[in-house]
N, C-alpha and C positions, 0 to 999 in steps of 0.2 A: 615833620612840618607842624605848623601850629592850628587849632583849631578850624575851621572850616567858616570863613567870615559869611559876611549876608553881603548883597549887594546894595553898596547905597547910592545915592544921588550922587554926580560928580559936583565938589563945591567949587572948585577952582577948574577954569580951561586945560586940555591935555596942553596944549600947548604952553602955558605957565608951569604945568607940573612937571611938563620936561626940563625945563630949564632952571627950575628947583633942584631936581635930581641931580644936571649937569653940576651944579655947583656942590652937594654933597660927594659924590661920586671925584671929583676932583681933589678935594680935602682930605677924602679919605687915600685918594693916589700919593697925595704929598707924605703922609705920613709916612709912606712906604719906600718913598723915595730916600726918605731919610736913613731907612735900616737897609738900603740897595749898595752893594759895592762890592764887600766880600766872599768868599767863598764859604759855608757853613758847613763844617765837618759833621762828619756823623758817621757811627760805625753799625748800629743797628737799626733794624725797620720802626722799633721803637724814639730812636731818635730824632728819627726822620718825621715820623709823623709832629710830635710834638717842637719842632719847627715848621712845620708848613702849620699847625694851630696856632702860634703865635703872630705869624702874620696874618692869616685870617680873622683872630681876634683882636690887630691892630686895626684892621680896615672895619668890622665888624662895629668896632664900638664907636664910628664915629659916624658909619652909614644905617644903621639899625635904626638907631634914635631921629636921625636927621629924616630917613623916608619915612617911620610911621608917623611921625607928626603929618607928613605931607598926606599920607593915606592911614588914617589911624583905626581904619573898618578892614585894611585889604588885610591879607593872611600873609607868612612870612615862607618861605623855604628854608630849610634848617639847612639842609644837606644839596651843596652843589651838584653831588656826583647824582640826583632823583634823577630818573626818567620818568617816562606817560603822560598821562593824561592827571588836569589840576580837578580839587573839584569846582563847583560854578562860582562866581564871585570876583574880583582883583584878589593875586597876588601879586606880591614881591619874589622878583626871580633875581637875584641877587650870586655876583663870582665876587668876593673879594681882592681876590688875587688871581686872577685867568694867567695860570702860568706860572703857579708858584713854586712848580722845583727849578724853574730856572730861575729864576727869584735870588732862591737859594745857590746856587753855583754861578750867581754874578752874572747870567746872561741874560740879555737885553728883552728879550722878546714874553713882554707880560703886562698886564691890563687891570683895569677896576671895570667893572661893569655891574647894572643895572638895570633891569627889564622891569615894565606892567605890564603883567596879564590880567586880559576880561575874559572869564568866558573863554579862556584857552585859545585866546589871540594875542600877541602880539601888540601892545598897543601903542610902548616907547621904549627906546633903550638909548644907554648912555656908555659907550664902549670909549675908556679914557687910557692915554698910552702917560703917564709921568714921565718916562723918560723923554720924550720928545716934545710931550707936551700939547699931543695931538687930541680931539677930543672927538668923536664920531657920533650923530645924534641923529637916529629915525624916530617920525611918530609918521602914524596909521594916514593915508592919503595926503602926508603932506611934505611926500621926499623926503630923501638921507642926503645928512650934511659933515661936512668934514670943516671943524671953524668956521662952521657959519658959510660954508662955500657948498656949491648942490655936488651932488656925485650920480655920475651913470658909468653904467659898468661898459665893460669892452663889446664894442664892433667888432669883432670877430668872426669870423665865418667858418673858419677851417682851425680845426682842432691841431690839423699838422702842424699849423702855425701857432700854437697858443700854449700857454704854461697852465701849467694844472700843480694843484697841491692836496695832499691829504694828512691826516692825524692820527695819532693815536689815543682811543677813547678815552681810557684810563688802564693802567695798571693792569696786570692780572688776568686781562680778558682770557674766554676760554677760545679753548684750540681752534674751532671751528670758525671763529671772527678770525683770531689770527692768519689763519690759514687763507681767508676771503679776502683779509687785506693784504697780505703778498700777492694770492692771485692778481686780485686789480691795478697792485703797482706794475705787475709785469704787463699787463693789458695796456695800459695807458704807457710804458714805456716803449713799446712799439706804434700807439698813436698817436701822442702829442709830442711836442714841441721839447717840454723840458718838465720833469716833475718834480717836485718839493715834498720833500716830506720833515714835518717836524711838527712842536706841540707849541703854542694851543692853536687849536682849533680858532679860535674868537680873532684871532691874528690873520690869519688865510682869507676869512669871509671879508673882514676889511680889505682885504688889499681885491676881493672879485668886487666890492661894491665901488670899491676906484677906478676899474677898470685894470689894475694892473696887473692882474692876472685874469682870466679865461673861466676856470673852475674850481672846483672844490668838492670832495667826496670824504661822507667817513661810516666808515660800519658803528654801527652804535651808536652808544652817545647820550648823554644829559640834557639834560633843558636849558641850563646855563651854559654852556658853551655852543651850542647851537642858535637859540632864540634869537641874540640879538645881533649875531651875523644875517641870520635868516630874514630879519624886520631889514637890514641895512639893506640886504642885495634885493628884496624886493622890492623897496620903495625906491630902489633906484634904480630900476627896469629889467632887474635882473630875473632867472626863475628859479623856483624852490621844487623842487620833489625826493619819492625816493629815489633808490639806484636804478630801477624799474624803470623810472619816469612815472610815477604813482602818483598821488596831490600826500605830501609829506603833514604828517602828524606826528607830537611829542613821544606816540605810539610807536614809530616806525623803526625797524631794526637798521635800516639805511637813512643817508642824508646826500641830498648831490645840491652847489645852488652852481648857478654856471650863466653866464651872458647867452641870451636865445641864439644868438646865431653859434653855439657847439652844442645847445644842453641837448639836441637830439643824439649827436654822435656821442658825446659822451654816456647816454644811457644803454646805447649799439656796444661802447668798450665796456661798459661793466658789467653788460648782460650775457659776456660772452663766456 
């Protein structure tokens, strides 16, 4: 990450710099749409990588420039895959591509996003889908919107009744997550409704701040694929912790956001 900024006065409204953001974060989705369709061969890990780089330095070089004019004091995040704790100040918590090996293999399910952090809060995020064209936007006490329409998450009460979904962090995790997130899938397969599992992450929390799903749980995990689910389902009534039921920090080795009428049972299923 990039040097350690100062914190400065805000010049413009949070709510103007959302909606700055919303329109870079969009420009940079189009881009991507444009290299969306095919299927991207690759026969080593080497190749692989240096296709998921090049669409992140498609989206890269059109959102880099575009947010630090908007914030030209906040810090940057180099690397999507950071966890913990930022240091004090605004940054830029930035996915280019949330979901870029499916990107890569022509499937639909992948995003541009865009977070500010203060002070290791949440303060907006811009969770944009290209392909459909949907565009997701919380800022800090003033609701999560989906085009400009509010979102609150599901009425639910019973877990029996409700879908739940989880993720895989990234890549490579060691045995011991592995091992914690089969556990939980089998947990939650004998108590919910119906469970989901697939990538990204930044997918699933959308769909719990619309209501259309119930839950959402991941062992591990980054600050870009978490944050700006997390800003969504809260500002739109939903609740954040860890797997525990703990008060969730970029710290936390768990993540659960879930509608209040399950996040208790669901902390009962993954505590077991």
């Amino acid at each position: 990450m990039s040097e350690t900024p100062q914190t400065t006065a805000v010049a413009v409204s949070d709510a103007v710099l959302l909606d700055e953001t919303a329109v870079a974060v969009r420009v940079a989705g189009a881009a991507l749409r444009e290299r969306f369709g095919e299927v991207v061969r690759y026969q080593t890990r080497e190749e692989l990588m240096s296709a998921l780089a090049v669409n992140d330095d498609t989206a890269l070089d059109i959102l880099r420039p575009r947010l630090m004019r908007l914030r030209p004091d906040a810090g940057w995040v180099e690397d999507e895959l950071d966890g913990g704790a930022l240091p004090s100040g605004e940054w830029w918590v930035v996915d280019p591509a949330e979901g870029n090996v499916n990107h890569l293999h022509a499937l639909p399910e992948w995003a541009v996003t865009a977070t500010l952090v203060r002070d290791n809060r949440p303060v907006l995020t811009v969770v944009h889908l290209p392909l459909t064209g949907e565009t997701y936007t919380a800022l800090t006490g003033a609701g999560a919107h989906l085009d400009g329409r509010p979102l609150h998450v599901s009425r639910t009460t019973d877990l029996g009744l409700g879908i739940v979904a989880t993720s895989q962090a990234r890549p490579d995790e060691d045995e011991k997550v592995v091992r914690r997130v089969g556990s939980s899938i089998t947990s939650m397969l004998f108590d919910a409704l119906v469970v989901r599992t697939s990538v990204p992450a930044t997918l699933h929390l959308v769909n719990v701040a619309t209501g259309r799903t119930d839950a959402f749980w991941q062992f591990a995990g980054a600050r870009a694929d978490l944050l700006p689910g997390a800003l969504l389902v809260t500002e739109a009534g939903g609740r954040i912790s860890d797997a525990g039921g703990h008060p969730w920090t970029p710290q936390s080795d768990s993540f659960l956001a879930a509608a209040p009428g399950v996040h208790d049972q669901a902390v009962a299923t993954l505590s077991r």
